[in-house]
C-alpha positions as a LaTeX table, in Angstrom:
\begin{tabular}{lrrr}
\hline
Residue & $x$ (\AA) & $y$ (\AA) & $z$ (\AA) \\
\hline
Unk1 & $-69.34$ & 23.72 & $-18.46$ \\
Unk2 & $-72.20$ & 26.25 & $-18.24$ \\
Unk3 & $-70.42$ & 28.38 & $-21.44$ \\
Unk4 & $-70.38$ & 25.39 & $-23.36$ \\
Unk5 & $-71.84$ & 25.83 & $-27.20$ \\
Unk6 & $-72.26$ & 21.82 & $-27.35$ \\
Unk7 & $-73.25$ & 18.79 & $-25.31$ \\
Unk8 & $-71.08$ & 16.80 & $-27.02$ \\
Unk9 & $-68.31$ & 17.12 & $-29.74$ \\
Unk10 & $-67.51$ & 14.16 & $-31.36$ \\
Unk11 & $-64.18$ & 14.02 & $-32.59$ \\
Unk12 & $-62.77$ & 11.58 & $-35.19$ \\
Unk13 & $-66.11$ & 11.64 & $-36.55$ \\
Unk14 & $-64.70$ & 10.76 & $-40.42$ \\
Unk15 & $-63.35$ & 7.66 & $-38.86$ \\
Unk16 & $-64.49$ & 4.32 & $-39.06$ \\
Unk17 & $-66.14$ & 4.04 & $-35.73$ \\
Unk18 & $-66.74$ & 7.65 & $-35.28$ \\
Unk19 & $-68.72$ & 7.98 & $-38.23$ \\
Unk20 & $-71.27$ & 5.21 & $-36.16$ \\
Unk21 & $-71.05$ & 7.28 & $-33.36$ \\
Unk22 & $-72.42$ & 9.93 & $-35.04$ \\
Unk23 & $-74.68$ & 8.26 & $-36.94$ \\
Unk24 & $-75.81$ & 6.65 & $-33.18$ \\
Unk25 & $-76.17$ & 10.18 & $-31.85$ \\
Unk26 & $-77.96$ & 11.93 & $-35.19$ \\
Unk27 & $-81.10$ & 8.95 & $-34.54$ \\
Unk28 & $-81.22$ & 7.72 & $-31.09$ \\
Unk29 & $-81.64$ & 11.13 & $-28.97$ \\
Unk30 & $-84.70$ & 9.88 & $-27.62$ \\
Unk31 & $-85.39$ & 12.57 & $-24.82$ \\
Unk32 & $-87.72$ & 15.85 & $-25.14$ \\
Unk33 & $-84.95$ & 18.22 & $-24.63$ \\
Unk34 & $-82.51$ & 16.92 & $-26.88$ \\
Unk35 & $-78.67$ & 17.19 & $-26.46$ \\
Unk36 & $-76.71$ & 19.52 & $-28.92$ \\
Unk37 & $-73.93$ & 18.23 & $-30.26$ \\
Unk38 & $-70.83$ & 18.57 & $-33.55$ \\
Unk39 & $-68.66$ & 16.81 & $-34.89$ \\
Unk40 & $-64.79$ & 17.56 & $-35.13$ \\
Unk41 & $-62.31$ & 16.29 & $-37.50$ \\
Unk42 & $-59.36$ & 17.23 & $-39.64$ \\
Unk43 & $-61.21$ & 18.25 & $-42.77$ \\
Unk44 & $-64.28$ & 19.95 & $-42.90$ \\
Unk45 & $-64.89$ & 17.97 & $-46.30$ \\
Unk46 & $-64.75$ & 15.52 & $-45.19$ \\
Unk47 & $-66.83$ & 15.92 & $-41.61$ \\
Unk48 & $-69.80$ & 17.64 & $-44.56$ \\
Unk49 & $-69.52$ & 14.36 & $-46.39$ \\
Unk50 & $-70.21$ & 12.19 & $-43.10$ \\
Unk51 & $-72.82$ & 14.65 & $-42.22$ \\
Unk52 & $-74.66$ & 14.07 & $-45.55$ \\
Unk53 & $-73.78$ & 10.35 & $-45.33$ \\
Unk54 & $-75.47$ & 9.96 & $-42.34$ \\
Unk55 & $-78.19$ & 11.69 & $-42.74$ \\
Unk56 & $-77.81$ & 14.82 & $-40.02$ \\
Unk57 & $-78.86$ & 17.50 & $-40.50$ \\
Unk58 & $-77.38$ & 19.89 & $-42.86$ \\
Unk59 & $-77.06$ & 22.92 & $-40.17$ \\
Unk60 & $-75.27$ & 20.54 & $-37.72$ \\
Unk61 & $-71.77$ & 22.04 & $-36.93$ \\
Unk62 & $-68.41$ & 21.40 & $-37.81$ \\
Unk63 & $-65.07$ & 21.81 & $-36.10$ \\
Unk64 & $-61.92$ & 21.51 & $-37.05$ \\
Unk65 & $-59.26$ & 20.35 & $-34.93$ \\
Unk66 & $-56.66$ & 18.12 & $-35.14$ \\
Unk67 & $-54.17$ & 16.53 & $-32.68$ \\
Unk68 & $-50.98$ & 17.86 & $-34.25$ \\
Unk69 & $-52.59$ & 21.82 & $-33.38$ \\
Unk70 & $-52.86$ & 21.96 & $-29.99$ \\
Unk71 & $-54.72$ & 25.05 & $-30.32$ \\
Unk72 & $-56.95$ & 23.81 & $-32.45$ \\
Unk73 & $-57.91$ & 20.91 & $-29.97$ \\
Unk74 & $-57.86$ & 23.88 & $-26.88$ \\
Unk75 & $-60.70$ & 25.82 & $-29.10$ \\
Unk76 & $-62.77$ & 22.45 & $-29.76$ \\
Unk77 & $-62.59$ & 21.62 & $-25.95$ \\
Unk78 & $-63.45$ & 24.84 & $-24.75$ \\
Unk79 & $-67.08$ & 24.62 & $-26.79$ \\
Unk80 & $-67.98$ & 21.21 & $-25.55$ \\
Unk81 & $-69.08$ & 20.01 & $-22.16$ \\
Unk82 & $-68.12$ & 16.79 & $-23.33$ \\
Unk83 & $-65.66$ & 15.66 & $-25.57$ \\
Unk84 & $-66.24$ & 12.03 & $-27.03$ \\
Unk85 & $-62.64$ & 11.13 & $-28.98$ \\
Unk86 & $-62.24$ & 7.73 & $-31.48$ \\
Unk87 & $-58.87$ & 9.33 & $-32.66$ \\
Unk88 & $-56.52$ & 6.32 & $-31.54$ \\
Unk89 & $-54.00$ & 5.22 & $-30.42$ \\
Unk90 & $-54.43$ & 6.94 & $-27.40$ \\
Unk91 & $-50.80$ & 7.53 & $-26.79$ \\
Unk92 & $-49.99$ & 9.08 & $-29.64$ \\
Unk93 & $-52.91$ & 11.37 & $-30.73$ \\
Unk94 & $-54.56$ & 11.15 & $-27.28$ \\
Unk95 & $-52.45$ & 13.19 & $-24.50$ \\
Unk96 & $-53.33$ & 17.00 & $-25.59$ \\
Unk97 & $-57.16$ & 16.14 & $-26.28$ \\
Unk98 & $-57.53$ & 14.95 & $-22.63$ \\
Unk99 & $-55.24$ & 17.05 & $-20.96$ \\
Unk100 & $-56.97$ & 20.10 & $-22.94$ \\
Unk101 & $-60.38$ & 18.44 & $-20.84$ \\
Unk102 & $-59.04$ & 18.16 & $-17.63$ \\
Unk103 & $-57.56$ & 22.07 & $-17.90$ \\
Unk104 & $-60.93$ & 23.46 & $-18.99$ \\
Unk105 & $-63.29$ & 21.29 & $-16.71$ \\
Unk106 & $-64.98$ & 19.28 & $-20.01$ \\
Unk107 & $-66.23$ & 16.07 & $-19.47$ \\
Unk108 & $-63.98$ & 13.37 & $-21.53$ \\
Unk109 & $-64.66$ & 9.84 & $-22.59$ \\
Unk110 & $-62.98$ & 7.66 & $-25.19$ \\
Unk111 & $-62.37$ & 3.28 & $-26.39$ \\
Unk112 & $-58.92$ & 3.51 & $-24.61$ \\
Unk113 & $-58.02$ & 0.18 & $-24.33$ \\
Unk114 & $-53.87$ & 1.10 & $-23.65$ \\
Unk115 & $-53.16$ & 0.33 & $-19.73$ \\
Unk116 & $-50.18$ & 2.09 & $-20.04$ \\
Unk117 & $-51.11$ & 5.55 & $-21.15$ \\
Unk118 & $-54.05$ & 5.36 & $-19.13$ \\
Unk119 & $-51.97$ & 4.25 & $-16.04$ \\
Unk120 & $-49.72$ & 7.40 & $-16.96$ \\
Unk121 & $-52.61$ & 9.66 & $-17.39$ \\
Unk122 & $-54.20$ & 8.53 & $-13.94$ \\
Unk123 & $-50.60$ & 9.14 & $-12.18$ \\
Unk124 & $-50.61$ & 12.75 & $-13.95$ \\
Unk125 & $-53.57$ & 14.31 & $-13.99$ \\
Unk126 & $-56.19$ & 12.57 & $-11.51$ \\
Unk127 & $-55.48$ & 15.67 & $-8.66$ \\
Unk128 & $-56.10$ & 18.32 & $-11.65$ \\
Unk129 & $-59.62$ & 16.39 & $-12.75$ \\
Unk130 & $-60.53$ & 16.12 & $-9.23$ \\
Unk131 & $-59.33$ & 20.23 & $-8.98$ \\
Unk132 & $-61.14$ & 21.19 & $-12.38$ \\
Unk133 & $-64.27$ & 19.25 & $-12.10$ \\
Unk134 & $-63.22$ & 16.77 & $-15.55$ \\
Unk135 & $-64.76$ & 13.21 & $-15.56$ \\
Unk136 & $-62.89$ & 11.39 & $-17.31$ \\
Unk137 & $-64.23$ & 7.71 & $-18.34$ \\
Unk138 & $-61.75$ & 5.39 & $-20.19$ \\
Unk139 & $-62.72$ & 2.20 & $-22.07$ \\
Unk140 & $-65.97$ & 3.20 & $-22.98$ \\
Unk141 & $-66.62$ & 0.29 & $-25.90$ \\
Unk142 & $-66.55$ & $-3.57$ & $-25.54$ \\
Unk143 & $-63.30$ & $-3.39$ & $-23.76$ \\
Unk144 & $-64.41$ & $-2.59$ & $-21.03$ \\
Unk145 & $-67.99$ & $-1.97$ & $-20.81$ \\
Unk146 & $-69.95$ & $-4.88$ & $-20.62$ \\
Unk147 & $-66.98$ & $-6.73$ & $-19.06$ \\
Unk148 & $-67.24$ & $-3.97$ & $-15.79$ \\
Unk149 & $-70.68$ & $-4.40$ & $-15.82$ \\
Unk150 & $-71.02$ & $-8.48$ & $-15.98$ \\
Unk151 & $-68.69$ & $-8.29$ & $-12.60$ \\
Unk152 & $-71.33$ & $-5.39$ & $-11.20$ \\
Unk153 & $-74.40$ & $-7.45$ & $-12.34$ \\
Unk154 & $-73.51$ & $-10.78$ & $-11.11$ \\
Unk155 & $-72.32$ & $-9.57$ & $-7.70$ \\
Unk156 & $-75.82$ & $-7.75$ & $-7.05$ \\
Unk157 & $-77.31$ & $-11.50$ & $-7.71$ \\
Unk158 & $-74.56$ & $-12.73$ & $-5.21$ \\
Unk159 & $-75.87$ & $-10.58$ & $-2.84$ \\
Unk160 & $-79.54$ & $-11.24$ & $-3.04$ \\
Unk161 & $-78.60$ & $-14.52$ & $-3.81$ \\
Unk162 & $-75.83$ & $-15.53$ & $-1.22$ \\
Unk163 & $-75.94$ & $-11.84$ & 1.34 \\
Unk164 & $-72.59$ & $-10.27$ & $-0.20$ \\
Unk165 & $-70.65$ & $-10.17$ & $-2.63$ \\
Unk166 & $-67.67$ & $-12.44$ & $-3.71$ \\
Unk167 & $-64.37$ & $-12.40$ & $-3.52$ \\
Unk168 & $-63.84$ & $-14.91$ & $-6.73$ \\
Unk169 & $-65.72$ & $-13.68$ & $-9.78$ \\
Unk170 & $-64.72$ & $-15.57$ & $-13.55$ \\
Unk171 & $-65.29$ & $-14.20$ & $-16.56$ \\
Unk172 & $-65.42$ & $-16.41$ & $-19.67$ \\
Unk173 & $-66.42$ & $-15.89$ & $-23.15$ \\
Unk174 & $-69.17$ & $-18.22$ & $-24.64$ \\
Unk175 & $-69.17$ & $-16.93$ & $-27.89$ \\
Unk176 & $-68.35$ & $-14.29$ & $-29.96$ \\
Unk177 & $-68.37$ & $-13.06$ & $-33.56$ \\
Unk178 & $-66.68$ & $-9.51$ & $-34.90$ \\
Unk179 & $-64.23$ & $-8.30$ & $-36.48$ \\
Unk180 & $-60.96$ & $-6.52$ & $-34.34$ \\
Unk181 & $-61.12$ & $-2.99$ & $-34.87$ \\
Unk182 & $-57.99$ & $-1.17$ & $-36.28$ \\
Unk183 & $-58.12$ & 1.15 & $-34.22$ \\
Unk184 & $-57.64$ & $-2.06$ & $-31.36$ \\
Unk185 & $-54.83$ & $-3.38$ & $-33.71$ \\
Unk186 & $-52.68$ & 0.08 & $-34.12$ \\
Unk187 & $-53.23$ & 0.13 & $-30.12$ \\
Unk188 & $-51.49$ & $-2.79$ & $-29.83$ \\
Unk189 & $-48.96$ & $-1.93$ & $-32.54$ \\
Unk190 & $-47.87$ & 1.17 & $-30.40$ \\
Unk191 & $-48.43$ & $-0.42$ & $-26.94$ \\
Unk192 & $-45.77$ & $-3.23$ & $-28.28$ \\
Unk193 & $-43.66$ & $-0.16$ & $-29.53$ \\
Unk194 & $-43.49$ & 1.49 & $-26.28$ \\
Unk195 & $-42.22$ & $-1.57$ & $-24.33$ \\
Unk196 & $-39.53$ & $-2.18$ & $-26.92$ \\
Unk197 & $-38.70$ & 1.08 & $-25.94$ \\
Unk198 & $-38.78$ & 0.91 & $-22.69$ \\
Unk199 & $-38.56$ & $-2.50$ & $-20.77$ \\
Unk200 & $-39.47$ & $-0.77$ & $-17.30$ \\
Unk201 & $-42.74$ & $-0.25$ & $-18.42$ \\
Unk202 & $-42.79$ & $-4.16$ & $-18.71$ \\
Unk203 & $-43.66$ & $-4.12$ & $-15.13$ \\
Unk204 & $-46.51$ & $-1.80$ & $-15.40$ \\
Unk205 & $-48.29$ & $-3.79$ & $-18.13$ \\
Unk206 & $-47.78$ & $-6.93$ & $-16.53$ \\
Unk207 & $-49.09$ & $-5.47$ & $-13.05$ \\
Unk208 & $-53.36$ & $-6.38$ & $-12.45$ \\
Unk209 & $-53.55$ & $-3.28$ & $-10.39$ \\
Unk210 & $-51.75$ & $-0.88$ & $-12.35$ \\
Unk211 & $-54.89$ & 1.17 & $-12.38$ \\
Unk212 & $-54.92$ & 1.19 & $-9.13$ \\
Unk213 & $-52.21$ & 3.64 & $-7.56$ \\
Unk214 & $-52.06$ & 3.13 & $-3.94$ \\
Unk215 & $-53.60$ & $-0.05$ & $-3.67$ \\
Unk216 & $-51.88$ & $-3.54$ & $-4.15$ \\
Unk217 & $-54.42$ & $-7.07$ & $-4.03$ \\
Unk218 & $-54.10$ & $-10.21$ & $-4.03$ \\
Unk219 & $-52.09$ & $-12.59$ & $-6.64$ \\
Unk220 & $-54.68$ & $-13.57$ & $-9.64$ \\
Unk221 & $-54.58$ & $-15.98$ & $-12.20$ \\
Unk222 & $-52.13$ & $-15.98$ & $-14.87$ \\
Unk223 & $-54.29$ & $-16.87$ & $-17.41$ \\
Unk224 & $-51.49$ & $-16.63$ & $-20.15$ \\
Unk225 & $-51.83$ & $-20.73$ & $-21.25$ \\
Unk226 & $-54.82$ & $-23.15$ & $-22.53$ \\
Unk227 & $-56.57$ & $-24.37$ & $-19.13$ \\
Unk228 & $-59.05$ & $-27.11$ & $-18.66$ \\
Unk229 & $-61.53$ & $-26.48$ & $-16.32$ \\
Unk230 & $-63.92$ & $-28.83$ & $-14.15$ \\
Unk231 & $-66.54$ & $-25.83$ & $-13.32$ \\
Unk232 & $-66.94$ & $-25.31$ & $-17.02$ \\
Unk233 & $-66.56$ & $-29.04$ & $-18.44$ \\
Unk234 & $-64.70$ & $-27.15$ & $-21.14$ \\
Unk235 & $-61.13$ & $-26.09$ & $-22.36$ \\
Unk236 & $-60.39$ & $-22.75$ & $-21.71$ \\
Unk237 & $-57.87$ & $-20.08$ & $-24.05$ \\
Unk238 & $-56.33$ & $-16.67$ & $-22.76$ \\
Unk239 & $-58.74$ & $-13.87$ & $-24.08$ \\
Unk240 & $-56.96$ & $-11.08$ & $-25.60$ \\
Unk241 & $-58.51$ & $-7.78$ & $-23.95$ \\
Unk242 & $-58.07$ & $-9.60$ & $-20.28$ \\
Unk243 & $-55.54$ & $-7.42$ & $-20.53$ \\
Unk244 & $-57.06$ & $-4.26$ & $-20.15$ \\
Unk245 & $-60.57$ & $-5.55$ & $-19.14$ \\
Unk246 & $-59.32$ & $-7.00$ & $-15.89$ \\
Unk247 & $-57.35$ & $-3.99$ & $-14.90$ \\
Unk248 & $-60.55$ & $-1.89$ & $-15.47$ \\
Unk249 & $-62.76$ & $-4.28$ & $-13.32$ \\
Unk250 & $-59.99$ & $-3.70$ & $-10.30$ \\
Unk251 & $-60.18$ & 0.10 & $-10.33$ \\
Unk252 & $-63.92$ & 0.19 & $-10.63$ \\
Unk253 & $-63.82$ & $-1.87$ & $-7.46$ \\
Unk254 & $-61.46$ & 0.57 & $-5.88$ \\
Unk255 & $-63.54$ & 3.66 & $-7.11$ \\
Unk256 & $-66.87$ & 2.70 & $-5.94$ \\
Unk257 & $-65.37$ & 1.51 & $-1.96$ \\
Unk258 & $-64.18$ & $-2.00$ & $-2.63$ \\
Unk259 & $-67.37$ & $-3.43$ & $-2.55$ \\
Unk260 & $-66.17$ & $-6.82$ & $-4.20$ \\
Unk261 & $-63.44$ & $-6.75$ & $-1.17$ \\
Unk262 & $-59.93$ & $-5.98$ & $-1.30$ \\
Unk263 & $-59.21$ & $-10.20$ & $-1.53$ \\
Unk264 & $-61.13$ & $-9.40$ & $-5.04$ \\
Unk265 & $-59.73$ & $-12.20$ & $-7.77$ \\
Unk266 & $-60.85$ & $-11.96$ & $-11.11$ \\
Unk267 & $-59.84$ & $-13.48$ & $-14.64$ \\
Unk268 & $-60.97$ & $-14.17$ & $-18.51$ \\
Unk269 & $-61.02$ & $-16.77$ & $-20.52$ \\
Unk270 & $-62.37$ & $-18.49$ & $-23.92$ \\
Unk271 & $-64.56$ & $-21.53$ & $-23.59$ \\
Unk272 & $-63.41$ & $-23.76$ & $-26.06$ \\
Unk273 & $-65.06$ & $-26.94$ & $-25.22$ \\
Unk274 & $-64.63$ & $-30.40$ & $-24.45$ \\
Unk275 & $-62.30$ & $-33.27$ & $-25.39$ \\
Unk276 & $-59.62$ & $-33.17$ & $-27.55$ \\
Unk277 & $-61.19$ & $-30.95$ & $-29.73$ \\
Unk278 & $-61.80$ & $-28.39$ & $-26.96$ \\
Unk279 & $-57.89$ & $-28.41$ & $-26.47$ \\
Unk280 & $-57.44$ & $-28.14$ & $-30.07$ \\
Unk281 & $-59.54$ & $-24.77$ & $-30.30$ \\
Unk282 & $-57.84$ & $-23.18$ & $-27.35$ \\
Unk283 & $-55.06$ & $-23.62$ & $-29.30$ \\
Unk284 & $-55.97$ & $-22.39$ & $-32.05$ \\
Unk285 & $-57.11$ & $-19.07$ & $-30.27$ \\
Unk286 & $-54.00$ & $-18.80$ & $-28.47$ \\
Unk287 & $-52.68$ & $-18.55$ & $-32.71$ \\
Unk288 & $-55.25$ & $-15.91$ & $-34.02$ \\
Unk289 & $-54.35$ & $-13.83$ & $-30.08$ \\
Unk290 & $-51.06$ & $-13.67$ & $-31.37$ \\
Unk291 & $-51.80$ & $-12.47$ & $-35.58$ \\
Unk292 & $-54.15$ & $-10.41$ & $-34.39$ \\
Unk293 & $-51.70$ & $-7.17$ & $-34.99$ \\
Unk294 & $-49.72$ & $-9.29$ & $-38.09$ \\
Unk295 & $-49.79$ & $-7.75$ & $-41.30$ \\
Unk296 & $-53.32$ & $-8.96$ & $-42.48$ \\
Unk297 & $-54.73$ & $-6.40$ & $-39.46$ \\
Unk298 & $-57.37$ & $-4.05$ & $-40.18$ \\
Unk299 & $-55.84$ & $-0.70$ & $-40.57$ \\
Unk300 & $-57.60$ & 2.28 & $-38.60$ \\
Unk301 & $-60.08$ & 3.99 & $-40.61$ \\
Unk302 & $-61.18$ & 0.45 & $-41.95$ \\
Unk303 & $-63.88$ & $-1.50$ & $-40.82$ \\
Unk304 & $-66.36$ & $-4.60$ & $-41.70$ \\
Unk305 & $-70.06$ & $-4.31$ & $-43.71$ \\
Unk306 & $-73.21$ & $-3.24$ & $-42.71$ \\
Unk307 & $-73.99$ & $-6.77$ & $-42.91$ \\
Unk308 & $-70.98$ & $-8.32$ & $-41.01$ \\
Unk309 & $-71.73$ & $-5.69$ & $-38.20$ \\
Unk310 & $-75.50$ & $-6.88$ & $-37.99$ \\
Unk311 & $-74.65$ & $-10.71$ & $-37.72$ \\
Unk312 & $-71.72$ & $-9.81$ & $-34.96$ \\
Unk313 & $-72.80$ & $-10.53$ & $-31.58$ \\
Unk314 & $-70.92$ & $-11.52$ & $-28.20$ \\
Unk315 & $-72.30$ & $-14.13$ & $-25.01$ \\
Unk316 & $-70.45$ & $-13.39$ & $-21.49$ \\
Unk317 & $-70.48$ & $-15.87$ & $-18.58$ \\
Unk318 & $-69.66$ & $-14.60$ & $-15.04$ \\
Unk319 & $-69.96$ & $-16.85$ & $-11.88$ \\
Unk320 & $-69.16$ & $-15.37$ & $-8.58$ \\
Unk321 & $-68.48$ & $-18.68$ & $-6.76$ \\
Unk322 & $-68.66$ & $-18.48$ & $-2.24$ \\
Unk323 & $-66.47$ & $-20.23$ & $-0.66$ \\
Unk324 & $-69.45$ & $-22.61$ & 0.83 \\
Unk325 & $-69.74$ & $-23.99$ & $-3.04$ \\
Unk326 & $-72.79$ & $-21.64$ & $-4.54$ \\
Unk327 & $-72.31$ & $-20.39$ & $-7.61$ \\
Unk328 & $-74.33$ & $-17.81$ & $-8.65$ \\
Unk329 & $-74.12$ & $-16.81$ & $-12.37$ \\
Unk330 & $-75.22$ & $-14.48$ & $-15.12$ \\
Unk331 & $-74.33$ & $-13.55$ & $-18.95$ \\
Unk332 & $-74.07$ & $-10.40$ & $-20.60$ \\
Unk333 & $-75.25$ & $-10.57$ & $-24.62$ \\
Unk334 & $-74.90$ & $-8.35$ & $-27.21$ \\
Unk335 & $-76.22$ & $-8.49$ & $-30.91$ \\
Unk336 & $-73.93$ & $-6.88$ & $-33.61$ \\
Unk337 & $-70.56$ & $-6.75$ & $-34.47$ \\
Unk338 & $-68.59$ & $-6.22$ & $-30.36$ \\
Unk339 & $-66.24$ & $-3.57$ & $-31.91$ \\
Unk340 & $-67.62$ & $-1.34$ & $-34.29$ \\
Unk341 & $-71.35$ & $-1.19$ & $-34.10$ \\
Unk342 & $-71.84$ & $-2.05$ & $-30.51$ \\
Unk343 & $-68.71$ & $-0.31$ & $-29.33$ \\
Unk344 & $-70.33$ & 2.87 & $-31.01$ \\
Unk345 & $-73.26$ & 2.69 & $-28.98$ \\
Unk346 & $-72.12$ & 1.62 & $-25.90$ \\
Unk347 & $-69.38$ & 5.01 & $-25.76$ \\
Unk348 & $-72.62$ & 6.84 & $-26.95$ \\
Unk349 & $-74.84$ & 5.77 & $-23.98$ \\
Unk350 & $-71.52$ & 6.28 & $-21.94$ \\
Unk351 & $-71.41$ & 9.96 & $-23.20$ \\
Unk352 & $-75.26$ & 10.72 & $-22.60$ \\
Unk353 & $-75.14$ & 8.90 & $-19.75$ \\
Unk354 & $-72.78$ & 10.97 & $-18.08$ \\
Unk355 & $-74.79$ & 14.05 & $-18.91$ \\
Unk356 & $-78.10$ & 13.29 & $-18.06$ \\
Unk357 & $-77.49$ & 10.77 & $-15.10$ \\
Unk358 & $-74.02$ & 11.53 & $-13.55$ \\
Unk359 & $-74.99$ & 14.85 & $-11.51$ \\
Unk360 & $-73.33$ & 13.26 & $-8.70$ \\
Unk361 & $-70.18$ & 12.32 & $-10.01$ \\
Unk362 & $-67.46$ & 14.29 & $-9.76$ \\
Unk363 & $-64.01$ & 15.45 & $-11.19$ \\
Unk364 & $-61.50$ & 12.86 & $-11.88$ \\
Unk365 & $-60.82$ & 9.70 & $-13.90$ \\
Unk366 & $-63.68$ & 7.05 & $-13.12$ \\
Unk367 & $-64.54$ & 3.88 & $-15.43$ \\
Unk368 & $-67.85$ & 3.41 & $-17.09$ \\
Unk369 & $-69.70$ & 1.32 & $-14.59$ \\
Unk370 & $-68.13$ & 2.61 & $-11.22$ \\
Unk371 & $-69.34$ & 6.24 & $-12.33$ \\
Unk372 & $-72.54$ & 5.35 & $-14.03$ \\
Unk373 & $-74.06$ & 1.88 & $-12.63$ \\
Unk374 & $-77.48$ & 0.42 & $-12.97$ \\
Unk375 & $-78.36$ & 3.48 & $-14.74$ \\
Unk376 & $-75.42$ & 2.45 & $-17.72$ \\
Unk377 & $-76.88$ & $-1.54$ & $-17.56$ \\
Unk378 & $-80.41$ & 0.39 & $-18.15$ \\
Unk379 & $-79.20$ & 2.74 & $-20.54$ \\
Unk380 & $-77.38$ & $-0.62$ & $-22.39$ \\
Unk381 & $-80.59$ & $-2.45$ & $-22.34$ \\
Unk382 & $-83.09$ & $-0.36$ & $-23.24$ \\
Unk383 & $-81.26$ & 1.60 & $-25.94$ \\
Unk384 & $-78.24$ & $-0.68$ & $-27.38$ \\
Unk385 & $-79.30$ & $-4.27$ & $-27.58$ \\
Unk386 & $-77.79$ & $-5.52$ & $-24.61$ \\
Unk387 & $-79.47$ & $-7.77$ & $-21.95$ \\
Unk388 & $-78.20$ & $-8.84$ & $-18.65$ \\
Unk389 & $-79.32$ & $-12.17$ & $-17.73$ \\
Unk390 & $-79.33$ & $-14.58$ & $-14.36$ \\
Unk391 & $-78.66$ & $-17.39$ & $-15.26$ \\
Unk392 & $-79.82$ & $-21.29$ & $-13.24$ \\
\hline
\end{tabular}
């Protein structure tokens, strides 16, 4: 949007994680001419107190909007080319912010990690992005960034390695430490909410392709149960945001042409290791997947240490395996805590990403990596800690 007062608007800025996005954005604009941006919020107070916190500067402005004043979310919108939203969950503070984008042709990304509001807001709204000239880019933080991207790197090795892509790709978690976001944990919360209140929309969740209207592949793994597995030598645990990660990997294939094939199978797991003790662990992740919105989860708003963030850090495995036996694999690592501190600066590079690299893409609702690429992976390693490795 030409008229546009700001770059970006940042909005949930006095949260948890949007107080590290704006932190991100107030010290890593690295280029000459540098992006303008604000940050929105219920209180001003509190957005001046962030500010100050932070260390932006003290002319940098405020807005106030919040998701119960539709007009007040209308006037944020119109001054922003982009809008960059924390405010979760998506389905119940979400809807007018990104409906408000799509209307006014503003740019729109956000963590969304809620397949059924997203799946809803696809079916509604994709023909008025396309019409008004909105990107939209969902799942913009660890779910689903570097998970999109692992698939997109290790099938470029396939290529060069093997002449095409495959049709099997796994994903499986080597390691990780970080704390679950509340924001991830009130997601669930409502998401769990929603199908109590409506069992049709069982269907929907349980569907791999429901992010991908029109289009129907092939039957994938389960990958609901403990599994032991003679590629890995190891025991292997459901992963938690397979969920939405492996939806997100489907419609990026879709978006960019199907270049993984429409045969495409793809699935997460947790390495647990060998042995009895292996087994033992996958069990015992199958029993923290399952407390993980209990009682004892963070609330939104709430989040771990400087120091806990720091020590955080996450190790991906993907092998696209051909169906003459090569295997061709690569990892994805990230130091600092995967949902706060790394989530903040992957949806930041996501946001000035868009802006500065994505002249070419156009209205409607697009995932990180189908819209943005090799210039994301570059953006990711250059700027946010993140390296993309081929591995022997």
């Amino acid at each position: 949007m030409t008229s546009a007062k700001f770059d970006i608007v940042v909005y949930g800025a006095t949260g948890f994680t949007g107080q590290l996005v704006a932190e991100y954005l107030a010290t890593h604009d690295r280029s000459e001419t540098r992006l303008t941006w604000a940050m929105a919020g219920r209180s001003r107070d509190k957005l001046a107190k962030v500010r100050d916190a932070i260390g932006a500067p003290a002319d940098l402005p405020l807005i106030v909007a919040d998701s119960s004043d539709p007009r007040s979310i209308r006037a944020m919108v119109d001054q922003a080319r982009l809008v960059l939203t924390t405010v979760g969950p998506y389905q119940l503070y979400g809807t007018d912010v990104l409906t408000a984008c799509v209307a006014a042709g503003t740019d729109y990304v956000d963590l969304c990690g809620e397949p059924l509001w997203m799946h809803q807001m696809i079916e509604n709204y994709q023909a008025r992005a396309e019409h008004s000239g909105a990107r939209v880019l969902f799942s913009c933080g660890f779910d689903s960034v570097p998970f999109e991207l692992g698939v997109l790197f290790v099938q470029e090795q396939a290529k060069r390695v093997v002449g095409a892509p495959q049709a099997r790709v796994k994903g499986r978690i080597r390691g990780m430490s970080g704390s679950l976001s509340g924001g991830t944990a009130a997601s669930a919360k409502a998401t769990a909410a929603a199908l109590t209140a409506d069992l049709s929309l069982v269907a929907i969740m349980k569907d791999p392709f429901a992010l991908t209207p029109g289009f129907k592949g092939p039957k994938q793994p389960p990958a609901n149960r403990p599994l032991y597995e003679e590629d890995f030598q190891s025991w292997t645990a459901p992963f938690a945001m397979a969920l939405v990660n492996t939806r997100n990997v489907h419609r990026a294939n879709m978006l960019m042409g199907f270049p993984y094939g429409q045969d495409f199978v793809y699935d997460e797991m947790v390495l647990t290791g060998d042995g009895e003790q292996g087994q033992a662990n996958a069990k015992l992740v199958m029993a923290a997947n399952a407390e993980k919105t209990g009682p004892n989860a963070p609330r939104v708003g709430e989040g771990p240490s400087k120091e806990m963030r720091d020590n955080g850090y996450f190790d991906l495995l993907y092998v696209a395996a051909s169906p003459d036996g090569r295997r061709v694999r690569a990892s994805v690592k990230g130091e600092g805590d995967p949902g706060y501190g790394l989530t903040a600066k992957m949806i930041s590079e996501c946001a000035v990403g868009l802006l500065r690299d994505g002249a070419g893409v156009k209205g409607g609702f697009w995932t990180p990596g189908a819209a943005l690429g090799d210039s994301l992976i570059k953006r990711l390693v250059d700027h946010a800690g993140l390296t993309f490795t081929v591995e022997d």
